[in-house]
Structures are given as structure tokens and as C-alpha cells.
C-alpha positions, -999 to 999 in steps of 0.1 A, spaced: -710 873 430 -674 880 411 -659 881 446 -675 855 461 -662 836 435 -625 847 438 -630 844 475 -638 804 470 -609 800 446 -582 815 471 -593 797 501 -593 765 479 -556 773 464 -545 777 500 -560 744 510 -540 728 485 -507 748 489 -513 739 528 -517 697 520 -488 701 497 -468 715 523 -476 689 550 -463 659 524 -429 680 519 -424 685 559 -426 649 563 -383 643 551 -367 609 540 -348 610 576 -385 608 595 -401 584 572 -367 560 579 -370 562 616 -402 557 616 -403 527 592 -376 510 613 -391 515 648 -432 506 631 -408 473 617 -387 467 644 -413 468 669 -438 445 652 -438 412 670 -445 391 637 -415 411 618 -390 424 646 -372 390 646 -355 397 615 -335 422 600 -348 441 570 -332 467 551 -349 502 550 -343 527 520 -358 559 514 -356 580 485 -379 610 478 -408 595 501 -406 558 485 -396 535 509 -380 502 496 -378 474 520 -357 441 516 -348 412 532 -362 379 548 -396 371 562 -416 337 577 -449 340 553 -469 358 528 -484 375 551 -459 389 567 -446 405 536 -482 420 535 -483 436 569 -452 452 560 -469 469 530 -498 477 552 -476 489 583 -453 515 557 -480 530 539 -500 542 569 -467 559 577 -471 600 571 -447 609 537 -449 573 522 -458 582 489 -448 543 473 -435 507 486 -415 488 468 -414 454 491 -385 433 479 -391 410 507 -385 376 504 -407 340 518 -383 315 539 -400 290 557 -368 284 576 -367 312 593 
């Protein structure tokens, strides 16, 4: 039973070591690239330029968008993105855009 029990334990540490080190593969450089081209690339937000900063896996995104809900799809868009770990959307509503 003792072994069975220490058996459990290890595979369960390794399980954890091993989704730890998926999240610290994932590097500021990737998350960036693939924030911009998931931005870029969206028809509702391409149009205009946002700037992109990442910083330990939180990505921080300013600049100028048409609506509410386009600062929401960029929250939506980033944290499905592998590393994100945090948003910080510093976006900004201009209807005259």
C-alpha cells in the first residue's frame, strides 16, 4: 500500500513539474508575435495600430480602438494565447476612428 502511495505521489509531482514547464517554454518573444499577428490579423482591430508589451508572460496592450467591444475582443483574443498569464488593456474608445 506504502508504495502504491509513493507511486501516486511521483507521478503526480511530475505532472506538475511537466505543466510548469510547458508555461516557462512559452517566452516573452513568442507571446509578442503571437499577440501582434492574432491583433493584426483581426478584421475588427487590424485597422489600427496598437502597442504590444510583454513582460514575464503579462501582456499590456495600448492604443486606440472604434467601441467597447472591441477593447473586449482584444482581452478575449490575448488570453487564449499559450504563456498569457495577465492583460492589462490600456486601450482606449474613439468614436472617430
Amino acid at each position: 500500500m506504502r508504495l502504491h502511495e509513493a507511486s501516486r505521489r511521483s507521478v503526480l509531482a511530475l505532472f506538475t513539474l511537466s505543466l510548469r514547464a510547458q508555461d516557462a517554454e512559452v517566452s516573452d518573444d513568442t507571446i509578442y508575435d503571437q499577440v501582434n499577428r492574432q491583433l493584426v490579423t483581426d478584421r475588427d482591430l487590424g485597422a489600427h495600430p496598437l502597442t504590444i508589451q510583454v513582460k514575464q508572460g503579462v501582456v499590456t496592450v495600448d492604443g486606440f480602438v472604434e467601441s467597447e467591444k472591441a477593447r473586449k475582443k482584444i482581452d478575449k483574443l490575448v488570453r487564449k494565447i499559450k504563456g498569457v498569464k495577465d492583460v492589462v488593456n490600456r486601450t482606449q474608445v474613439r468614436a472617430d476612428l
